[in-house]
N, CA, C and O atoms as a Tinker XYZ file with bonds, in Angstrom:
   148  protein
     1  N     31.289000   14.242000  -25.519000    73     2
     2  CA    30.219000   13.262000  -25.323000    64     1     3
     3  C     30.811000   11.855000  -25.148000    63     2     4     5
     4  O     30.250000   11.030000  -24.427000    81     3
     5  N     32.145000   11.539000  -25.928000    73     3     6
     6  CA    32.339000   10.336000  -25.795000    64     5     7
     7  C     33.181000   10.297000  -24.533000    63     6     8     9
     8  O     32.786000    9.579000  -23.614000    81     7
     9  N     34.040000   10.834000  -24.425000    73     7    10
    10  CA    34.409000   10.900000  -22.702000    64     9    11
    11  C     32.771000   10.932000  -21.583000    63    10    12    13
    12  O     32.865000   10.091000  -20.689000    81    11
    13  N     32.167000   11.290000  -21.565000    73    11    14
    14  CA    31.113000   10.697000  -20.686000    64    13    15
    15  C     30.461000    9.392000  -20.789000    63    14    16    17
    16  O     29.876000    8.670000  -19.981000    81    15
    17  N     30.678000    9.330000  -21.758000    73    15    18
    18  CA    30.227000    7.410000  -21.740000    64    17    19
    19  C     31.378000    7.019000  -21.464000    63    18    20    21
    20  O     31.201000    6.483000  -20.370000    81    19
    21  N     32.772000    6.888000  -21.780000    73    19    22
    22  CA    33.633000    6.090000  -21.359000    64    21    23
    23  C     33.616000    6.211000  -19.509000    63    22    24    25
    24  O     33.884000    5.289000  -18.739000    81    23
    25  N     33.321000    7.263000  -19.231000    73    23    26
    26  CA    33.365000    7.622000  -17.554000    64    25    27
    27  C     32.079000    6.750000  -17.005000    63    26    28    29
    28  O     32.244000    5.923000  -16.109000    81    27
    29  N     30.951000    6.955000  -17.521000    73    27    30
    30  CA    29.690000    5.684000  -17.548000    64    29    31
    31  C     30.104000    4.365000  -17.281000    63    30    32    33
    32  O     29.873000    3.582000  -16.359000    81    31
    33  N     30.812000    4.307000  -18.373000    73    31    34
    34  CA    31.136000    2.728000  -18.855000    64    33    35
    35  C     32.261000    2.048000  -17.485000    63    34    36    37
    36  O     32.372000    0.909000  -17.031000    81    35
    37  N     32.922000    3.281000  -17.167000    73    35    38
    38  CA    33.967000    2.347000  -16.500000    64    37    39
    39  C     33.492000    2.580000  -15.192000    63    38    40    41
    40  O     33.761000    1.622000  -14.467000    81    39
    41  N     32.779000    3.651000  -14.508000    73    39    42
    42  CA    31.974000    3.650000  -13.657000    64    41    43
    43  C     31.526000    2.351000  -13.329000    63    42    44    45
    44  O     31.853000    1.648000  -12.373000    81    43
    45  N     30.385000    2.029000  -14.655000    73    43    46
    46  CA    29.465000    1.116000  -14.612000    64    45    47
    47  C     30.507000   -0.586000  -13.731000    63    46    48    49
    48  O     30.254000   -1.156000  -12.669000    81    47
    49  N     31.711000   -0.906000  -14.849000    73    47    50
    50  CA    32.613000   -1.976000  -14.608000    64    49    51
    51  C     33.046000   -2.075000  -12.924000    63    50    52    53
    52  O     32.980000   -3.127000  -12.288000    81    51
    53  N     33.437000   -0.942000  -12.432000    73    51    54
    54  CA    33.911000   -0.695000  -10.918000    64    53    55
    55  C     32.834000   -0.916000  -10.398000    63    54    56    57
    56  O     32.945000   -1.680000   -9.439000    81    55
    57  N     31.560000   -0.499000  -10.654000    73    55    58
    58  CA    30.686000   -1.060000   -9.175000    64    57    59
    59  C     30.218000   -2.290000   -9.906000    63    58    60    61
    60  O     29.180000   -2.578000   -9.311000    81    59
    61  N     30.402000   -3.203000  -10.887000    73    59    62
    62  CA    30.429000   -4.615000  -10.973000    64    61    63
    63  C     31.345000   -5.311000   -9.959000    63    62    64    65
    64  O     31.081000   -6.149000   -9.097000    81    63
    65  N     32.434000   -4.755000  -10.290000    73    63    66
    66  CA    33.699000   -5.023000   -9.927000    64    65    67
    67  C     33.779000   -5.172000   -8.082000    63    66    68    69
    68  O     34.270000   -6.153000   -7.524000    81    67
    69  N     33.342000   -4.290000   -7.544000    73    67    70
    70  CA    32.826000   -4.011000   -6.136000    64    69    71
    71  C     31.973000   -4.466000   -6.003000    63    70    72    73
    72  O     32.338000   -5.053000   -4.985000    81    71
    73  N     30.502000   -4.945000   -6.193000    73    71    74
    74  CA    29.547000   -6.106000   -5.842000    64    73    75
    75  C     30.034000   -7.669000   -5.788000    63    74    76    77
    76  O     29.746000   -8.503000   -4.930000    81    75
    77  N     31.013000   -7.856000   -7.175000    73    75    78
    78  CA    31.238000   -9.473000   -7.046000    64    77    79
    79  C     32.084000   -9.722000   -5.712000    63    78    80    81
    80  O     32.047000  -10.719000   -4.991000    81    79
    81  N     33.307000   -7.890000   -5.477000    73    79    82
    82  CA    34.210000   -8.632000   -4.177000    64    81    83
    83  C     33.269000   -8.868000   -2.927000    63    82    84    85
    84  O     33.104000   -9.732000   -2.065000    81    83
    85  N     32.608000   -7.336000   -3.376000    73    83    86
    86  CA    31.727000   -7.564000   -1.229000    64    85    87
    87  C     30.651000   -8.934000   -1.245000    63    86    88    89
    88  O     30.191000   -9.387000   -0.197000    81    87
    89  N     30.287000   -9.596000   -2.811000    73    87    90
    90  CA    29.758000  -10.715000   -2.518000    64    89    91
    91  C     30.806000  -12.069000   -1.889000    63    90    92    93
    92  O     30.618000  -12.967000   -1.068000    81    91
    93  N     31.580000  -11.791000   -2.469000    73    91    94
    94  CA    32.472000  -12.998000   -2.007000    64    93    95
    95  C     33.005000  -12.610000   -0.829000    63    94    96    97
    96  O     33.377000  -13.616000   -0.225000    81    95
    97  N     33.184000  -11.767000   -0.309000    73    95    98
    98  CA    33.745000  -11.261000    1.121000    64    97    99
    99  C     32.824000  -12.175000    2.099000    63    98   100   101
   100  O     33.310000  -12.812000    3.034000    81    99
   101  N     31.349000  -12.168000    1.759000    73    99   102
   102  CA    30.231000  -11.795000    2.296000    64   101   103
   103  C     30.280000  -13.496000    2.418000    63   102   104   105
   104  O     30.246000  -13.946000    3.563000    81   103
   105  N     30.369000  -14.580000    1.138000    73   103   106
   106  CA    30.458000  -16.061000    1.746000    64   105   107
   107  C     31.460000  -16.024000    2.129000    63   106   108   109
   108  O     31.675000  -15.222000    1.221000    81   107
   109  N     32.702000  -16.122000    2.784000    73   107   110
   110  CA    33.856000  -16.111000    3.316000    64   109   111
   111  C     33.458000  -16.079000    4.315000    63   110   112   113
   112  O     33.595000  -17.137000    4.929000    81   111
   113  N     32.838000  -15.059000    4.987000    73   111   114
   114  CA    32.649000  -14.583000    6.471000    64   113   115
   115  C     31.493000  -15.711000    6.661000    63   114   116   117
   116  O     31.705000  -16.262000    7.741000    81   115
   117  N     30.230000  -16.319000    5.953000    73   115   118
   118  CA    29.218000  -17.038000    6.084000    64   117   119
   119  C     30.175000  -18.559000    6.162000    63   118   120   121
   120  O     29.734000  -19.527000    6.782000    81   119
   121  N     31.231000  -18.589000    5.601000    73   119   122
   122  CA    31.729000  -20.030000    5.633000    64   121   123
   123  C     32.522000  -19.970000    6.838000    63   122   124   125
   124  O     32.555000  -20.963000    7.565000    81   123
   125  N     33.202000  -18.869000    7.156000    73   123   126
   126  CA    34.277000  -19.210000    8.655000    64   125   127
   127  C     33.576000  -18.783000    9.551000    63   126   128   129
   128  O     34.008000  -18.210000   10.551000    81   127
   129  N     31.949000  -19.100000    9.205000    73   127   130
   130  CA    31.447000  -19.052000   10.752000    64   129   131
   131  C     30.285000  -19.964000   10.735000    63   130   132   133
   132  O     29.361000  -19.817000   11.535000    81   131
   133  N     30.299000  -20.681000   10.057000    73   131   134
   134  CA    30.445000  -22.203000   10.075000    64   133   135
   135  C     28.620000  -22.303000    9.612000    63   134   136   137
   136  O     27.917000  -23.175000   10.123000    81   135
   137  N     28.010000  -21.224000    8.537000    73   135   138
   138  CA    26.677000  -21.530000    8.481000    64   137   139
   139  C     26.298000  -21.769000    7.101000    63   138   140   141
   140  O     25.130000  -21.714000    6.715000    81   139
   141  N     27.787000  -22.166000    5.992000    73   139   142
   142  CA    27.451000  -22.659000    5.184000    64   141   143
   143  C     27.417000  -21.537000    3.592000    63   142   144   145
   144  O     27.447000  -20.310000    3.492000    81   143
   145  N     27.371000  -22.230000    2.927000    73   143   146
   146  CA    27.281000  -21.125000    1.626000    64   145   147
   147  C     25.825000  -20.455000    1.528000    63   146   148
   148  O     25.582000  -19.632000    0.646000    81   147
């Protein structure tokens, strides 16, 4: 049981982890194309 929450848990951290990059990917591409944050 506790191995499935740790697999949850770190699950959970990686797609944090993957939203904050593809957010910041996402102003990067909005700033080098010149429309601002």
């Amino acid at each position: 049981m506790r191995v499935l929450l740790l697999v949850l848990a770190l699950l959970g951290v990686a797609y944090a982890a993957a939203l904050a990059v593809a957010r910041n990917n996402m102003e990067v591409w909005h700033t080098a194309a010149g429309e601002g944050p």
